[in-house]
N, C-alpha and C positions, 0 to 999 in steps of 0.2 A: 973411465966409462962405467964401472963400476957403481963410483960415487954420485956418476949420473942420474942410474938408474935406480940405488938407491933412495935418492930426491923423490924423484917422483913417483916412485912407490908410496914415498909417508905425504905425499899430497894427495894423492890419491884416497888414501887411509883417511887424511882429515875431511876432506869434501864427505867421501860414505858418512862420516861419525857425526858431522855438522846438519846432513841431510837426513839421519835416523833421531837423533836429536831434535829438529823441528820437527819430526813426523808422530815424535812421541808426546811433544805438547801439544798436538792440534793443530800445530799452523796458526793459531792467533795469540795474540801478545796485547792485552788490557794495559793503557797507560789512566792513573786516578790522579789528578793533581789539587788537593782543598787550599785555597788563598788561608792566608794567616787572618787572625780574628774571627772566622767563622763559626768559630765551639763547632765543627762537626770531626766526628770521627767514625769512620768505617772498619766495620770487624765480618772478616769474612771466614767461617767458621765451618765445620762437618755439622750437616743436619742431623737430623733426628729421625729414624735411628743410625749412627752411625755405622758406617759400609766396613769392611778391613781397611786397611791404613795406606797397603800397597795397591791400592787399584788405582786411586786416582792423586795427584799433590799439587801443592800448588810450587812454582818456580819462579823466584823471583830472587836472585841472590843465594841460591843454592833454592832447597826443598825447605819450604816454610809454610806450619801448620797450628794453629791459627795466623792469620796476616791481618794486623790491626795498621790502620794509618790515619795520623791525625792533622790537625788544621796543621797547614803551614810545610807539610811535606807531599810529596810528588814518589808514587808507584808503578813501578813498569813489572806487570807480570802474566803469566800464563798456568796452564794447565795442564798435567801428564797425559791427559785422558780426553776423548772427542763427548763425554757426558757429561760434564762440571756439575751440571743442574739434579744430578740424583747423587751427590756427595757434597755438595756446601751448599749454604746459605750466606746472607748479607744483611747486615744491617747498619741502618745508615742514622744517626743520632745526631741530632743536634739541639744544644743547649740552649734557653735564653732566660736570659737573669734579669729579671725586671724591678728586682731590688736594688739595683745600684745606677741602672740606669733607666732610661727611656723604652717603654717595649715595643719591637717593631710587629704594630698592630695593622692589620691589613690582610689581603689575601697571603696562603701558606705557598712555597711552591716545592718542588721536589726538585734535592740539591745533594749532591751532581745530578745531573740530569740523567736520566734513566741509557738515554743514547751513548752514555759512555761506560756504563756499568756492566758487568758480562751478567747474563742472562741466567741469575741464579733466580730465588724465592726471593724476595725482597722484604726487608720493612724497617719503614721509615716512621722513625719515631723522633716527635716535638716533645721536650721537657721545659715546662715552663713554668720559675718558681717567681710569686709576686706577694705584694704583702698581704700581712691577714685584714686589712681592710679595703682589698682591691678584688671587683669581681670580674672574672674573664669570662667572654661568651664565645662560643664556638657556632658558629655558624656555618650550615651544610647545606649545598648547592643541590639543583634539580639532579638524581634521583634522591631523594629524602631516606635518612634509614629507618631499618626494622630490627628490633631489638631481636637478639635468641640468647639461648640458654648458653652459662659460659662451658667449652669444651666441643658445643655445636660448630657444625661449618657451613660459608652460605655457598651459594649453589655456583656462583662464577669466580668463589676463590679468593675475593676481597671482601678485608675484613677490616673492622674498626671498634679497639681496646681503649674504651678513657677511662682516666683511672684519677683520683683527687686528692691530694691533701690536706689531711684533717691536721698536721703539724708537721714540723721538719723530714721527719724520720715517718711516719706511717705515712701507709697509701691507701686510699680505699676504691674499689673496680665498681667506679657508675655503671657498665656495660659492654656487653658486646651487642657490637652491629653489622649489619648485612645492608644493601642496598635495598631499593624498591620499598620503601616502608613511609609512616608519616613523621617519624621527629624533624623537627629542621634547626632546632637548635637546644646548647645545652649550657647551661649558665654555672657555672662551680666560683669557687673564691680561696684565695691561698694559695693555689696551683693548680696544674694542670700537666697530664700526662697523655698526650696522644702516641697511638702506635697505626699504623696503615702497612697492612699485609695483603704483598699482591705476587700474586703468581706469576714464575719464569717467561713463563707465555702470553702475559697477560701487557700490552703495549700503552696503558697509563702513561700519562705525564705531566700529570697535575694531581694535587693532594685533594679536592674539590672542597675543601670547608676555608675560612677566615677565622681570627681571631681577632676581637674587637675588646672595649674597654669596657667595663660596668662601674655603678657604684658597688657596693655592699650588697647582699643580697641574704645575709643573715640566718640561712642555713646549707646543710651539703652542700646542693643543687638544684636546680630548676629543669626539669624537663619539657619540651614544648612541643605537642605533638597537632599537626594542620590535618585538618579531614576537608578534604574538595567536594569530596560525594562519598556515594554506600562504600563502606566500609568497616575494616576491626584491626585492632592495634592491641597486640600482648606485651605489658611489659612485666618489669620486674623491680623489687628494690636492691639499692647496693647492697652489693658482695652477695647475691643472690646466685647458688643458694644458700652459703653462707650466711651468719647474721648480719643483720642491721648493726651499724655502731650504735653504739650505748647513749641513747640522749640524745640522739640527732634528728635533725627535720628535713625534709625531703617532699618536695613540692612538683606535679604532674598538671603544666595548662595542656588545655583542651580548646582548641577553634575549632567550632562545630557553623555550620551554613544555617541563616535561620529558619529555613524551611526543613531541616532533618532534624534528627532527634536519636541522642544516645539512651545509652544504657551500660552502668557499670556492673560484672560479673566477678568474683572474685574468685580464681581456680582454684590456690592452692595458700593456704596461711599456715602461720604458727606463734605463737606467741614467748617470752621469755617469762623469768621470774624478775617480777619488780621490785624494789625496795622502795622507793618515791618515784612520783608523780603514774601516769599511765598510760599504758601503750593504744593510739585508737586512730582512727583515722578522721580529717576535717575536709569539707565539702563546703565551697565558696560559687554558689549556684546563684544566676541572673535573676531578681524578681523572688528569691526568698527574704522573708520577715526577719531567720533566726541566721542567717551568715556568723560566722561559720556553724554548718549543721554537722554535729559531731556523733559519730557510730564508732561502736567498738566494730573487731575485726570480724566477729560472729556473728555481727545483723546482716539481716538482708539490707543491701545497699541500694544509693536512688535510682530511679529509673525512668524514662519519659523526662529527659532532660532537652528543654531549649536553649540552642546559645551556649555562648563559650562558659567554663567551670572549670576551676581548680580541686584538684584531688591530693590532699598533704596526707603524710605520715608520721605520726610522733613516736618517737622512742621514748625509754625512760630509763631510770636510774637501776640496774641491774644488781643481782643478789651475788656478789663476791664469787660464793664458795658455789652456786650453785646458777650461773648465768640464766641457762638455756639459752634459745636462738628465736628472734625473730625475724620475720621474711614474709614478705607478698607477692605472690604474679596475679593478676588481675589483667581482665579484658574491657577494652571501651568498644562499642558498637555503635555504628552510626545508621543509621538507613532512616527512611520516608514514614511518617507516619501514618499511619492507614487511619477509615473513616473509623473503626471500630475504636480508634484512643482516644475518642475524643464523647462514646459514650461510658455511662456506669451503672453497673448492674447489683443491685443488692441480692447479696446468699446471706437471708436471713435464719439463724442457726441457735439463735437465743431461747429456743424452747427445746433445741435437743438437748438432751444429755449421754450418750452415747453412740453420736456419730464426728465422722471424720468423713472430708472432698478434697479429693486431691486434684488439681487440674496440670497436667502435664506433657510434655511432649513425646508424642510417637515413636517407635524404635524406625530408624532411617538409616539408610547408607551414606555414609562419610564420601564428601564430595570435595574437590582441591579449589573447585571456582566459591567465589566469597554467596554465600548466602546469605540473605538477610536475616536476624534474628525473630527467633519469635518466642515474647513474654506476655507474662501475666503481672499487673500492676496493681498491688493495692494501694487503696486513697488515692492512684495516681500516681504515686512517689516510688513507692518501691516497688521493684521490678527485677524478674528472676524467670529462668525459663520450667521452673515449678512452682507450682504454690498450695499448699495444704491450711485447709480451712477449718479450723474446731469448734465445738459446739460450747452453745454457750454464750455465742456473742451472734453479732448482725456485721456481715464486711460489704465492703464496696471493692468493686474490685473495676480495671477495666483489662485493655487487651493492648497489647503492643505488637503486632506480624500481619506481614504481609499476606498471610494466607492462612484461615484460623483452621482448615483441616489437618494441619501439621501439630493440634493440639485436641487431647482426651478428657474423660473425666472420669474416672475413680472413686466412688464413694463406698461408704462400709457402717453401716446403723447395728447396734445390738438390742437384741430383745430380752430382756431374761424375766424370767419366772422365779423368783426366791420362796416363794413360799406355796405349795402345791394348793392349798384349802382357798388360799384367793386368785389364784390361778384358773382352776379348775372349770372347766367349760369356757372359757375366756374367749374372744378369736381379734385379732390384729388382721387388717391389711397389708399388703405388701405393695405399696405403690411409688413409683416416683416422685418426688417433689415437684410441686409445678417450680419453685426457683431453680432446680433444675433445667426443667426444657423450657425456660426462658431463656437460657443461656447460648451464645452463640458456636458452641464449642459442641459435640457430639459427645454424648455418653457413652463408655468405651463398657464399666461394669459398676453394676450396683448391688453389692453383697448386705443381704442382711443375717446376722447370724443369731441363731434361736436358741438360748439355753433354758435347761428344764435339770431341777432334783435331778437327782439320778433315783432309778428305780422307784420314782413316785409321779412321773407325768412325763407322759410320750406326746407325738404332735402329729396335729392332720394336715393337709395341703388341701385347699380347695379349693380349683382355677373358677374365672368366670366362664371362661371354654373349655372345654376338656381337651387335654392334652395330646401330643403323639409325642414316640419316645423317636429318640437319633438312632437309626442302625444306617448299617451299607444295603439295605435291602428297603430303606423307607427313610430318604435324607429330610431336616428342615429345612427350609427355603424359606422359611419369613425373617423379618426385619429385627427379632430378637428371638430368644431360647431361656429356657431357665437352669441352670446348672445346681443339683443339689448335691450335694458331698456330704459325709458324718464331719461334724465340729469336735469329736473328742479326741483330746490327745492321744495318740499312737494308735489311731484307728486309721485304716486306710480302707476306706469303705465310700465309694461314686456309686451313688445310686443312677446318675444318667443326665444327659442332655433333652430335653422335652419344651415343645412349643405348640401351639395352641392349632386344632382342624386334627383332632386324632379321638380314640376312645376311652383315655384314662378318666375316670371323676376326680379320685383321690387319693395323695398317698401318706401312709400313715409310714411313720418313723421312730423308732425304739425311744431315742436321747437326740442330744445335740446334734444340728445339722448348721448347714449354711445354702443358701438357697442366693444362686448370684444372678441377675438378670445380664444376660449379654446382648449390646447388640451387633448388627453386621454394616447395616446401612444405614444413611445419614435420613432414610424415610421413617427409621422408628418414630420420630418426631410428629408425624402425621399419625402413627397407626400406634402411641402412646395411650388411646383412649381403651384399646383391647387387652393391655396388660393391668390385668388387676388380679392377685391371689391371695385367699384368706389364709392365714393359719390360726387352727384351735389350739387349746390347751385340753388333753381327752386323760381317759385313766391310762395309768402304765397297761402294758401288754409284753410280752417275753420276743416275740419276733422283731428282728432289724429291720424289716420294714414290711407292707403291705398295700399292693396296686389293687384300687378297685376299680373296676374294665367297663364298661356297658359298650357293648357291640354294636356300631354301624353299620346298617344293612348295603351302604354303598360301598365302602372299600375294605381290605385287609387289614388288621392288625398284625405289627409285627412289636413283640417284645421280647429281652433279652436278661440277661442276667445282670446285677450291677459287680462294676470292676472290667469289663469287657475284654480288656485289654491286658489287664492281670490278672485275669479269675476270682471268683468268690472266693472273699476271705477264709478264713480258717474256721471253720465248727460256725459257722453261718445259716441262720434260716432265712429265703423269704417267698412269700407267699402272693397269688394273683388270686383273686376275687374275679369271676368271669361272669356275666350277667346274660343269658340269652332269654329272649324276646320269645311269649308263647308258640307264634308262629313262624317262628324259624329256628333251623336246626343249625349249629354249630361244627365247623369241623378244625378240629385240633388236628396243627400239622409243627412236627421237628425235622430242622432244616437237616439236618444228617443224622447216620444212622446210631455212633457211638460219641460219649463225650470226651473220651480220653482220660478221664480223670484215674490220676491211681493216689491210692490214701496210704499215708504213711502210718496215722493211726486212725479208728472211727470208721464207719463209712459213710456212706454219701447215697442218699436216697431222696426218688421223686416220690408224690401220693400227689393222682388225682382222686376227686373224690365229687361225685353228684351231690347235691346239696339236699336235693329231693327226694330222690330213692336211696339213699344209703348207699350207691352204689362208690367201691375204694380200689383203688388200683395202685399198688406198690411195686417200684422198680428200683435194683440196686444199680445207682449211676455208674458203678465201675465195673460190673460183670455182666446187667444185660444193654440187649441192643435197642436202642428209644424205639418207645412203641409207634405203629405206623399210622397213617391217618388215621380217623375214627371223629366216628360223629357222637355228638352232644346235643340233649336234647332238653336238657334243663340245665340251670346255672351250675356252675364246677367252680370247685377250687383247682387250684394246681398248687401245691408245696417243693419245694425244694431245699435242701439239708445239704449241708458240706460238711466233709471231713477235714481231717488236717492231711493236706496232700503235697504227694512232693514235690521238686522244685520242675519247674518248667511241664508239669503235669496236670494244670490248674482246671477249676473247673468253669466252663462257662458252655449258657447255654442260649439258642436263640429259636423262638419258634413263632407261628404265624396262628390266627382265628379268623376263619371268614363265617360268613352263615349265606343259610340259603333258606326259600320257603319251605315250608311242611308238609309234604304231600302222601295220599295216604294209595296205598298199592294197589290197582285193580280188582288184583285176586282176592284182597282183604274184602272191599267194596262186595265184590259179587258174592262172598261164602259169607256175607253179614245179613244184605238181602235176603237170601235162601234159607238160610234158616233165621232170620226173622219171621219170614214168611210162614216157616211150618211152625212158630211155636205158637203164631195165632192161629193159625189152622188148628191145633192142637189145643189150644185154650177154649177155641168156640165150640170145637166136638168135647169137650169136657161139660160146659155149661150146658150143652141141650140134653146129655143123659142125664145129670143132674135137676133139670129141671124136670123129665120126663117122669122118671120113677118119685119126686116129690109128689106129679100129678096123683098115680098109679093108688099112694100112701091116702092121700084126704078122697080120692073113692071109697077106700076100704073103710076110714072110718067117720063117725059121726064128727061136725063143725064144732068146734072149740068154741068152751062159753066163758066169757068173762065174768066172774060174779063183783058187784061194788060195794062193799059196807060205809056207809057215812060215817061211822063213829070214831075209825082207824084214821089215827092223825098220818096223812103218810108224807107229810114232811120232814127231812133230817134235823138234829137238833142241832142251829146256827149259833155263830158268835155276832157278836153286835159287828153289823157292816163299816169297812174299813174303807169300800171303794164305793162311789154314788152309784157306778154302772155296774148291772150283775150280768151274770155268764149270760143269762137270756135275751139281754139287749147288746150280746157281742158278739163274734162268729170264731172265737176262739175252741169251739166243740164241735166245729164243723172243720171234716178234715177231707183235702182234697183225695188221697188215694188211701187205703185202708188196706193193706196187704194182708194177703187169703190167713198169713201163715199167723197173724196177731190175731185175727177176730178165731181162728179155728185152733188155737194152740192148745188149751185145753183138752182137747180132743185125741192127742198124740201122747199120748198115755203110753208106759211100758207094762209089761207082764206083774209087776209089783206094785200098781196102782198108781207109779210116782207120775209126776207131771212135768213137761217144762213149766218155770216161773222168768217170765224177763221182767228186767228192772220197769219200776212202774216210774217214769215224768223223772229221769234223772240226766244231767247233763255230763256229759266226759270229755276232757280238754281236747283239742289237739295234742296227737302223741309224734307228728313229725320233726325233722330238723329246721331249726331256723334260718342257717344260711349266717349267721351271723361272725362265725369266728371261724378261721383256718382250721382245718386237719392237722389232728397234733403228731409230730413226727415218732415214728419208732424209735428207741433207744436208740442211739448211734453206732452200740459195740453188736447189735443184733443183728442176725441176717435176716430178712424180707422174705416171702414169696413173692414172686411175680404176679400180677395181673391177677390177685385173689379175690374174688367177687363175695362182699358178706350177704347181698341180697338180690335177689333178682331185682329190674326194670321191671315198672309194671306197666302192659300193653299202654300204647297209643289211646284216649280218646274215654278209657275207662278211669275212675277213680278205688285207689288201693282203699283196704279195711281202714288205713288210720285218715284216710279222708273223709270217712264219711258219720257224720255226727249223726247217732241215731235217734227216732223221737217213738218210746214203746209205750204201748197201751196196758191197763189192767181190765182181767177180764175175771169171772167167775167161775168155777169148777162146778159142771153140772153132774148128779149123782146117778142121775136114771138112767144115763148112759153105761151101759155096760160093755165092758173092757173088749170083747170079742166081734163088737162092731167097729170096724173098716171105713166105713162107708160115712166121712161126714157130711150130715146135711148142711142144708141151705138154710132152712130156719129150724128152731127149736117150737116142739110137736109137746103136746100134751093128751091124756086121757082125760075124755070128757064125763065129766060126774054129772051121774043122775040126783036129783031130788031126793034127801033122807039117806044117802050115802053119808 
């Protein structure tokens, strides 16, 4: 009883151990069986990276790691693990030798059939060696592949490695491929290595290419890439990126529909070191003269291609000691040709000498759906999605895109002045080339840049319309702008954006500028006739620049500092020229109250100044608070002086001019009246006592006798006459008002007999300010007074002493009059002599 129950204790025992046992392989058991003669053999190995050792095994005759099994035997095994597919791989190889025998050329299939293989990564790899005068093609079934880069992976997991025989023992990798692309077939000779990598999940059961028979084909490989419609195809040369082999040729057809049109782009090249012959690429194009057209790798390549063309690559004989590497990825574009490629536009450029046009594509967001390309073609042929045009020559160019606002233009002219003495007053235009806006493409910037001596010729701007400047308080809104900046190295000096409906006339600049025309909308083309600006060659002057302003009576001026956004540079002056109109008064307004500026060293001061009255107004920009409105009644400068300030404390300043009419105060009005009134009241009671007591005087005495002698020559002694007309036949001695204080001066005699004497017919310049040059700034290390006034304003309506040019008479010193009389007469009185007196 014992021995009974013994028994069935250890069956017991083996049933548990036989049922933990299949539970620890998974429950499935893979039988492989390869018939003999198939050259295949399967190796079923730990992927990459490999797991620990005990997680999973395979069992098959105890624990066996790797499990290879070849033609002609039979596998029965399983797996420790319910995951096999995250710890091996498989691969299934099979040989064929078409050296010894017959090749079997025809459709490939996959062999064992996927249905009996356990569900690892797979790849199935064809080795196929034939002689070197036999060429194999491989032919790839609808989805067509797309080349990627080797290392890349495609998106669903299946992958395709060919790789060639350049002799026994070397291999060289034509590519990787991915589905969904246009090769459909690939022509190699000597051999051939296919590999097809499909994932565990992935229910394939067909290899989808053929191998078929060639002749010779007398280099690498042949590439053969079908375009149906719009499309682009990237590929690559072997061993890419690795070099090219040494001396090899390598050939890229192209079936293009005859109604599209490519275009080849080359991404990415490199060249080796050659010892003989040399590395370049050949073009076998439908309906050329010069087949094969042959380009190095650094020309721009053709473009505006009809019809099928071949694209080869030649290697060459490499330098030993010092190879280098060549390599190309290049892009083929197909798409529709628009009506624009089929016109051609001359940029004739053969009289410039210091310009450069670039026409090129807009900055855009990168999109995954295929877009069509868009180039620029010269002669038709070659084609690039930029193209830079130099002067000097005359091109032709046309267009290749679908949609030409997807394309800018860029040009850049320099002007310079080398020699100041023939420079000097000079002025250039600044206009666009009409072969410019004949062009179908919008002009994005047209920079022209001005250089000038230093410190011997500065330069003027002179719009056809006068300017407004860009602030946030006054935007431009037209169809272009002009950007002028300093051109001298390590100057960081923007003088501003400004476009045309504002107040500026002029702006004057120290040195080198660059003056860019931008525009915004594709109407500049219409409103092309408004941009016209002269620039002079004028004398040097010390300030970084200077705006001359004339004031529109309809809107505001706002103007600002240049650098806005970074503040006036360091120890910078510049200055506004402000022009007010006799009958309107000006009013200067700053937009806030302080400027913030703190100086690290120097200071930093404003000066308005009247042009007219002398009147000066100095403010330290870092200590007081900017002066508040205030009206302007004659033309002002305004100056402005930077220190060297510290960082994030910069100076900038922005303020506003309007004007209004001139109007004069009531109260003025009526106390002008009033005493106008009394001082002729006052003048007319002057004149009748004066006449009265003159009566009183010829009572008392006897009529005044003229006596006439004939013999007294009483004419002056003349010089012989210089002019036909004399004083007597012209009214230059007759004068309209004769003031009291000329004809009676004489008469004003002091206690010492002396006399006033005024200048007799002498002329005296004007003694005021011209207006013509800035207010020069105070020393920089000095401190200011605020608001110092060196002159008074002179009233409203009156002209100051240096206005008014005086015109003085000579008169005679009478003796008879004695010093103690007061009272000047009206005429001059004489005693009447008697007879024999």
């Amino acid at each position: 009883m014992a021995g009974l129950n013994c028994g069935v204790m250890v069956a017991l025992l083996g049933v548990l151990l036989l049922g933990a046992a299949r539970l620890a392989r998974g429950g499935e058991t893979y039988e492989i069986a390869l018939p003999h003669g198939s050259n295949i053999t399967v190796l079923i190995k730990p992927g990459v990276p490999t797991l620990p050792a005990n997680v999973c095994h395979i069992i098959s005759k105890g624990w066996v790691t790797p499990l290879s099994i070849k033609a002609g035997e039979t596998v029965v095994f399983s797996f420790s693990c319910q995951d096999p597919q995250n710890h091996f791989v498989i691969e299934i190889q099979k040989n064929i030798d078409c050296m010894s025998g017959p090749c079997p050329f025809g459709e490939v299939h996959l062999q064992p059939s996927t249905s009996v293989l356990p569900t690892l990564n797979r790849t199935f790899i064809w080795d196929v060696k034939a002689n070197k005068n036999i060429g194999l093609e491989l032919q790839f079934s609808l989805p067509r592949l797309r080349q990627i880069r080797w290392g890349e992976s495609c998106p669903d997991g299946v992958t395709h490695s060919i790789s060639s025989r350049v002799d026994t023992t070397t291999m060289v990798r034509i590519g990787t491929f991915c589905s969904n692309g246009t090769v459909s077939r690939i022509k190699m000779q000597e051999g051939v290595k296919m590999a097809l990598d499909l994932p565990w999940f992935h229910n394939r059961n067909v290899s989808g290419f053929s191998i078929t028979n060639r002749s010779s084909i007398k280099r690498l490989c042949i590439i053969e890439s079908v375009f149906e419609d719009e499309g682009s195809a990237t590929l690559m040369s072997a061993n890419y990126p690795d070099g090219f082999p040494e001396d090899e040729l390598m050939t890229w057809q192209f079936i293009i529909p005859a109604h599209l049109r490519a275009i080849v782009s080359f991404l990415q090249f490199s060249v080796s070191n050659c010892v003989k012959k040399e590395e370049r690429v050949e073009y076998c194009i439908p309906g050329s003269t010069t087949n094969p057209e042959v380009f190095k790798l650094k020309d721009e390549q053709p473009g505006n291609i009809a019809g099928n063309f071949n694209l080869s690559l030649q290697g060459c004989d490499q330098d030993a000691q010092n190879p280098g590497i060549l390599r190309l990825q290049f892009q083929v574009l197909v798409q529709h040709p628009q009506n624009e490629s089929n016109k051609t536009y001359v940029v004739d450029l053969s009289n410039e000498r210091a310009m450069s046009l670039t026409i090129e594509q807009r900055p855009s967001k990168l999109s995954r759906k295929f877009v069509p390309g868009c180039f620029v073609c010269l002669d038709s042929r070659t084609c690039s999605t930029n193209l830079t045009l130099t002067a000097g020559f005359k091109h032709k160019i046309s267009f290749l895109c679908d949609d030409l606002t997807r394309l800018w233009i860029n040009a850049e002219k320099t002007i310079s002045c080398l020699d100041h003495r023939y420079c000097h007053r000079k002025s250039y235009s600044l206009q666009v080339p009409w072969y410019i806006l004949q062009l179908p493409v919008q002009l994005h910037d047209f920079s022209w840049k001005l250089l000038v001596p230093k410190d011997s010729i500065s330069l003027a701007l002179v719009p056809a319309q006068k300017l407004q400047q860009h602030t946030h308080k006054r935007v431009c809104n037209t169809s272009f702008s002009y950007l002028v900046a300093s051109a001298v190295p390590g100057q960081d000096l923007y003088f501003g954006s400004f476009c045309s409906g504002g107040s500026i006339e002029q702006i004057q600049v120290k040195q080198n500028i660059s003056v860019t025309l931008r525009t915004f909308t594709p109407s500049f083309q219409q409103e092309a006739s408004r941009q016209s600006l002269t620039v002079s060659f004028i004398p040097h002057f010390k300030e970084e620049g200077v705006f001359t302003v004339t004031l529109d009576t309809k809107s505001k001026v706002y103007l600002r500092t240049p650098n806005w956004d970074r503040g006036l540079p360091s120890l910078t002056s510049m200055s506004w020229n402000i022009s007010v109109p006799q009958d309107q008064v000006a009013c200067l307004t700053f937009l806030k109250e302080r400027t913030g500026v703190v100086c690290q060293t120097g200071r930093a001061f404003m000066i308005i100044q009247e042009q007219r009255a002398h009147t000066e107004e100095i403010f330290s920009l870092e200590e007081d608070v900017l002066p508040k409105p205030s009206f302007r009644y004659h033309s002002f400068w305004v100056n402005i002086s930077n220190c060297s300030p510290m960082s994030r404390k910069q100076l900038d300043l922005l303020f506003s001019v309007s004007l209004t009419p001139r109007t004069m105060d009531l109260t003025v009005i009526i106390l002008a009246v009033v005493g106008g009134g009394a001082l002729l009241l006052f003048a007319l009671g002057l004149i009748i006592c004066f006449v009265k007591k003159n009566r009183k005087k010829k009572i008392n005495k006897g009529p005044a006798v003229g006596i006439y002698n004939s013999n007294v020559n009483t004419q002056m002694p003349m010089q012989p006459k210089k002019f036909q007309k004399r004083r007597k036949d012209n009214d230059s001695h007759v004068y309209a008002v004769i003031d009291d204080t000329m004809l009676y001066g004489h008469l004003l005699q002091d206690s010492k007999g002396s006399s006033f004497q005024p200048e007799v017919d002498t002329y005296r310049p004007f003694q005021g300010p011209t207006g013509d040059c800035p207010p020069s700034p105070p020393p920089i290390g000095s401190r200011a007074p605020t608001a110092k006034l060196t002159k008074d304003e002179p009233s409203s309506g009156f002209l100051s002493e240096s206005e008014i040019e005086p015109y003085t008479f000579s008169y005679r010193k009478d003796r008879n009059i004695s010093n103690g009389n007061t009272d000047p007469p009206l005429l001059e009185t004489y005693e009447t002599m008697e007879p024999g007196e």
